[in-house]
C-alpha positions as CSV (number, residue, x, y, z in Angstrom):
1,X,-26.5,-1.7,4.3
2,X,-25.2,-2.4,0.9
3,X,-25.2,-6.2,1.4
4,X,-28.6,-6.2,2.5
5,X,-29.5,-4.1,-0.5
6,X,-27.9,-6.4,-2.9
7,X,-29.9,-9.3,-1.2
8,X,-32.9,-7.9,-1.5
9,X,-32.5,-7.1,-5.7
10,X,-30.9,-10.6,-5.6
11,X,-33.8,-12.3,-3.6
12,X,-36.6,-10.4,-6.5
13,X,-34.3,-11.1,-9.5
14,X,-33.8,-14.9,-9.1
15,X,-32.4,-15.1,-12.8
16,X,-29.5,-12.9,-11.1
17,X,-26.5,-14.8,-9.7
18,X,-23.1,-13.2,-8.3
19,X,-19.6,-13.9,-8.4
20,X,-17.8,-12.7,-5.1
21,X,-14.7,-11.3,-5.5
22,X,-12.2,-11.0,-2.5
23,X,-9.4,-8.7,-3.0
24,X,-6.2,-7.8,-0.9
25,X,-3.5,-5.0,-0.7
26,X,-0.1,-4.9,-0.6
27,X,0.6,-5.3,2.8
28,X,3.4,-7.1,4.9
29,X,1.8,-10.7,3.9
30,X,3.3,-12.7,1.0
31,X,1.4,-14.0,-1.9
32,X,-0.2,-16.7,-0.2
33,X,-1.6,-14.9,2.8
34,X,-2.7,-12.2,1.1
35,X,-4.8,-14.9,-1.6
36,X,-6.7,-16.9,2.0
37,X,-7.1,-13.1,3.0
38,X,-8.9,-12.0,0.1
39,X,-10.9,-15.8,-0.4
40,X,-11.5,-15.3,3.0
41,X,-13.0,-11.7,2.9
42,X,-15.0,-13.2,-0.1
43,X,-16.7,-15.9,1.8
44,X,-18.1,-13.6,4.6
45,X,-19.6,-11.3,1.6
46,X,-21.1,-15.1,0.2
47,X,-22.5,-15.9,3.7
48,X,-24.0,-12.6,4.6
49,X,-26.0,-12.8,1.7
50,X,-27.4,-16.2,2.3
51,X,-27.8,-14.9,5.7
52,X,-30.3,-12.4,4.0
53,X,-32.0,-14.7,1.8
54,X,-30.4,-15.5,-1.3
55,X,-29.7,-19.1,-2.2
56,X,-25.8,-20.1,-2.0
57,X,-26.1,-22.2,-5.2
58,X,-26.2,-18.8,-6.8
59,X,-23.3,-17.2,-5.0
60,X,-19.2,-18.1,-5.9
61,X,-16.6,-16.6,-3.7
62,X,-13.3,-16.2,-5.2
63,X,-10.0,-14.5,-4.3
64,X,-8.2,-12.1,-6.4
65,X,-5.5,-11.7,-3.9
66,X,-3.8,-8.5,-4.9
67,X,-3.7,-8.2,-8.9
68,X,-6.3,-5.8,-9.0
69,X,-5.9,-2.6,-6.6
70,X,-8.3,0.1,-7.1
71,X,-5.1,2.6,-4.8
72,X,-1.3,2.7,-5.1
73,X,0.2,4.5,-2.7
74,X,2.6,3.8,0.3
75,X,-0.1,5.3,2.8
76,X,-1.5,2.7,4.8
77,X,-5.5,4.5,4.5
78,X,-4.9,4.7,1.3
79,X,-3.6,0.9,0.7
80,X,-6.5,-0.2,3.0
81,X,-8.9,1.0,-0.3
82,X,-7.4,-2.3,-1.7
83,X,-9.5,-4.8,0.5
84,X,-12.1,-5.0,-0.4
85,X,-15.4,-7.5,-2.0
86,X,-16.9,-7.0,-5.3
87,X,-20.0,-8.5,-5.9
88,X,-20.5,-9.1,-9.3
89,X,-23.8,-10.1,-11.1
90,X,-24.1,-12.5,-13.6
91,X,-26.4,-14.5,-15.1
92,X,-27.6,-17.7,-13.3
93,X,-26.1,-19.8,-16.6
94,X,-22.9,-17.6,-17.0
95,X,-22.2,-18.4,-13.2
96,X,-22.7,-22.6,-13.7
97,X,-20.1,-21.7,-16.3
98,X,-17.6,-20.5,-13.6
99,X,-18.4,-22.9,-11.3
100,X,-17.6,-25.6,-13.8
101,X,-14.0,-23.9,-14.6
102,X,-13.2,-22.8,-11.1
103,X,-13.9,-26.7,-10.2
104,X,-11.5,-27.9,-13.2
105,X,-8.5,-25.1,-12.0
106,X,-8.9,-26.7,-8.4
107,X,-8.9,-30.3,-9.6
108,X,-5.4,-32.2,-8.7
109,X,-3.6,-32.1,-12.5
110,X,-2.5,-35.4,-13.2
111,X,0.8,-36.5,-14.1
112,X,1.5,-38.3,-17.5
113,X,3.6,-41.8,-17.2
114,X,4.9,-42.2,-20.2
C-alpha cells in the first residue's frame, strides 16, 4: 500500500520526518466536527506508520478541517475527494519546529489582570 511504502522510505531515511495532515469536505458537519474528523483521519495515518516501523517522535498529526479541498462540487463522489491525509516530509529539525508552535497554539492563552 502507499502507507507502507512511505514507511519503508521513512524507516531508511531517518533524517526524514512527516507532518500528517487530516483534511475534511464539506459535508453536513459544522466546523467543529468536520476539524475532530479530519485530526482524527490524521492520527490513524500517524499510527499506521508507527505500526510499520517509523518512530512516532518523528510523525505530527494535524487537522486542516476543510480549508483546503482538492474538489468543489455538489456531487457527493466528487466531495468525498476532500478527505483525505497528506503526509508531508520534512526535515527531522523543521518538524521539532512545528512541534514547538503547534504546542504554543494549544497552550491555554492567559488573561492579563491589569
Amino acid at each position: 500500500t502507499v502507507l507502507q511504502a512511505q514507511a519503508r522510505f521513512m524507516v531508511i531515511r531517518r533524517d526524514i520526518s512527516a507532518l500528517v495532515e487530516g483534511h475534511a469536505d464539506d459535508g453536513k458537519a459544522g466546523k467543529d466536527e468536520q476539524v475532530l474528523l479530519s485530526q482524527a483521519r490524521a492520527e490513524a495515518v500517524r499510527d499506521r506508520l508507527v505500526a510499520e516501523g517509523v518512530g512516532p517522535e518523528r510523525l505530527i498529526a494535524v487537522a486542516r478541517g476543510r480549508d483546503a479541498p482538492v474538489s468543489a462540487c455538489p456531487d457527493p463522489a466528487c466531495a468525498a475527494q476532500n478527505r483525505r491525509a497528506i503526509t508531508v516530509l520534512v526535515s527531522t529539525s523543521v518538524l521539532q519546529t512545528l512541534k514547538s508552535a503547534h504546542a504554543t497554539d494549544n497552550e491555554p492563552k492567559s488573561r492579563s489582570t491589569q
